[in-house]
C-alpha positions as CSV (number, residue, x, y, z in Angstrom):
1,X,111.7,70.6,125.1
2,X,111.7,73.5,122.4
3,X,114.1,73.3,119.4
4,X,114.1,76.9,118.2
5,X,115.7,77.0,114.9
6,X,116.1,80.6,112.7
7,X,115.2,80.6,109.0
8,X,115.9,83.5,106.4
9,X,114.6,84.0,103.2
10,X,117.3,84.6,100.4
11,X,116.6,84.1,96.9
12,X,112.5,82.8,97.4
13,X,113.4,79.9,98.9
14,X,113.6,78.8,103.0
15,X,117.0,78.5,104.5
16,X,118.8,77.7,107.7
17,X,119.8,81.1,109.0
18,X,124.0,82.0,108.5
19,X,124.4,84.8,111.2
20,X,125.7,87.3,108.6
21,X,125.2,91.2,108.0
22,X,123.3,90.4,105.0
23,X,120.4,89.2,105.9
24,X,117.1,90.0,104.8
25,X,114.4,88.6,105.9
26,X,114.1,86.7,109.0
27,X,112.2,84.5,111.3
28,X,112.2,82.9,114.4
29,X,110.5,79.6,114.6
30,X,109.9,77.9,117.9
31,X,108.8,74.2,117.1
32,X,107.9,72.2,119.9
33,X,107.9,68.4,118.5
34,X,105.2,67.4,121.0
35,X,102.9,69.8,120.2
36,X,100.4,68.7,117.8
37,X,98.1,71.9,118.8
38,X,100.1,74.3,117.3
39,X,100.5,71.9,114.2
40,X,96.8,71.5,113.8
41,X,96.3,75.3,114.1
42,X,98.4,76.1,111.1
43,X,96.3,72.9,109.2
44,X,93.5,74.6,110.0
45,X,94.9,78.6,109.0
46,X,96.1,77.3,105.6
47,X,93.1,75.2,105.2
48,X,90.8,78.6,105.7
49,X,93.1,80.4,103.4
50,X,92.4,78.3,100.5
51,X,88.9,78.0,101.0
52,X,88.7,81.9,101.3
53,X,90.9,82.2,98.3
54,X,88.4,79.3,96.3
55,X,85.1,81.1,97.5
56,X,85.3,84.7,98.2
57,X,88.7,86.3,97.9
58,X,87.5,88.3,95.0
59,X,85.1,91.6,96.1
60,X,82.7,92.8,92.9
61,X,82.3,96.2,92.6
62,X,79.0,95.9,91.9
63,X,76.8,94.9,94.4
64,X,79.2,94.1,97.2
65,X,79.0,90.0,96.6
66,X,82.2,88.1,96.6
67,X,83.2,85.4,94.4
68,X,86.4,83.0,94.7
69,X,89.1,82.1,92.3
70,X,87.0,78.9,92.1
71,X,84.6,80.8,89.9
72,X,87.6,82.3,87.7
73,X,89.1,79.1,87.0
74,X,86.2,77.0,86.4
75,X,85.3,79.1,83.1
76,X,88.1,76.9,81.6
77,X,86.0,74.4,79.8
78,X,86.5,70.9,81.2
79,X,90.0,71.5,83.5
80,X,88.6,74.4,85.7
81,X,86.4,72.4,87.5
82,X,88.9,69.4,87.7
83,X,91.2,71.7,89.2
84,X,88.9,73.4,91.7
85,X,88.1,69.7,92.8
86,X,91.3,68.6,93.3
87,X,92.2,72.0,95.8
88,X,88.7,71.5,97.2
89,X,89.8,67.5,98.0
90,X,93.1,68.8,99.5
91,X,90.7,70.7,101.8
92,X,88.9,67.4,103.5
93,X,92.2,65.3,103.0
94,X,93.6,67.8,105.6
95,X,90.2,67.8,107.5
96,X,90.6,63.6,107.9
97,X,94.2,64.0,109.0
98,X,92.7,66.4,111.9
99,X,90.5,63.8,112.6
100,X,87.1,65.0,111.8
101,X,84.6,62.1,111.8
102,X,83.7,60.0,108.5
103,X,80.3,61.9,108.4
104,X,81.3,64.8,108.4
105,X,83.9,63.4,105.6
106,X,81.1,62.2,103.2
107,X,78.9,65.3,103.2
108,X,82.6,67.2,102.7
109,X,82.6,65.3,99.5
110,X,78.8,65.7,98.9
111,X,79.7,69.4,98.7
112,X,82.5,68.9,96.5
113,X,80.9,66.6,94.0
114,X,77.9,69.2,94.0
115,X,80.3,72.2,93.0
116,X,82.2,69.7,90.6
117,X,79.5,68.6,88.9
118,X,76.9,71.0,88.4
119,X,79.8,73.8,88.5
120,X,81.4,72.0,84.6
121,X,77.2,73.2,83.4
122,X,78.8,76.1,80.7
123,X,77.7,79.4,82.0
124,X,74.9,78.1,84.3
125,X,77.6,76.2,86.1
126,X,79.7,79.4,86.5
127,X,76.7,81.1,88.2
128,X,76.2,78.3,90.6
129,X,79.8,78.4,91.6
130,X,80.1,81.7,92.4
131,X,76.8,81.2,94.7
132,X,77.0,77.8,96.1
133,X,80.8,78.0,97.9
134,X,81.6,74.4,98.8
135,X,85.0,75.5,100.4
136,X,82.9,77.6,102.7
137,X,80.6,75.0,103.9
138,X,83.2,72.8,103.8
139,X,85.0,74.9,106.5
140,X,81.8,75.5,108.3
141,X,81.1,71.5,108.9
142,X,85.1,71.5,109.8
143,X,85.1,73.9,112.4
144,X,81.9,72.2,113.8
145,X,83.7,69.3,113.7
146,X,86.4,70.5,115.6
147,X,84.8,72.2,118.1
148,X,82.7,68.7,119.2
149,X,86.0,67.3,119.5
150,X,87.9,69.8,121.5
């Protein structure tokens, strides 16, 4: 059984669509409550997203390489790290709620305490964040993951 419901954007937020000759913006969502696929694809979509936008959303003109806001926000002494870590722990929250296996869990976190820690180093630790992109391997061991299970 599909329930499709309509949703328009009006004033930044998400609302039930009013047929009406003023609308906007508009989309047509099909949601399927017995589909779990289609809910752990968009997991997985906004879960690459993040880790694109933490490691390698930023292009430098010099040289080609790509850093992440992960990089940006960890020059804030003490907080930028804290930060990072708590987007990059979002990341494998979502990647145990897909059902990855605990393994692949802990070296998630190895990852993530790596960056963390060595990435609050002043300076040197900026460096290292730019280079090491936790996100990335994150998603790497994720998609692994996934593909063992499926």
């Amino acid at each position: 059984m599909k329930i499709e419901r309509t949703y328009s954007v009006r004033s930044g937020t998400l609302q039930p669509h009013q047929p009406s000759g003023s609308m906007t913006i508009s989309s047509l969502i099909a949601v399927d409550p017995a589909d779990t696929k289609s809910a752990s694809n968009a997991r997985i979509h906004r879960i690459n997203r993040l880790a694109h936008w933490l490691d390698s959303s930023i292009r430098l003109p010099i040289g080609g390489r790509t850093v992440g806001w992960d990089s940006i926000i960890g020059l804030l002494p003490g907080v930028g790290d804290l930060i990072t870590g708590s987007l990059s722990l979002w990341i494998i929250n979502e990647a145990r709620r897909l059902g990855v296996r605990r393994t692949v869990l802990a070296r998630m976190l190895v990852n993530t305490g790596i960056d963390v820690c060595l990435g609050s180093i002043p300076l040197l630790g900026d460096v290292f964040d730019a280079t090491y992109k936790a996100n990335t391997r994150n998603l790497k061991l994720l998609r692994r993951s996934i593909e063992r299970i499926a």
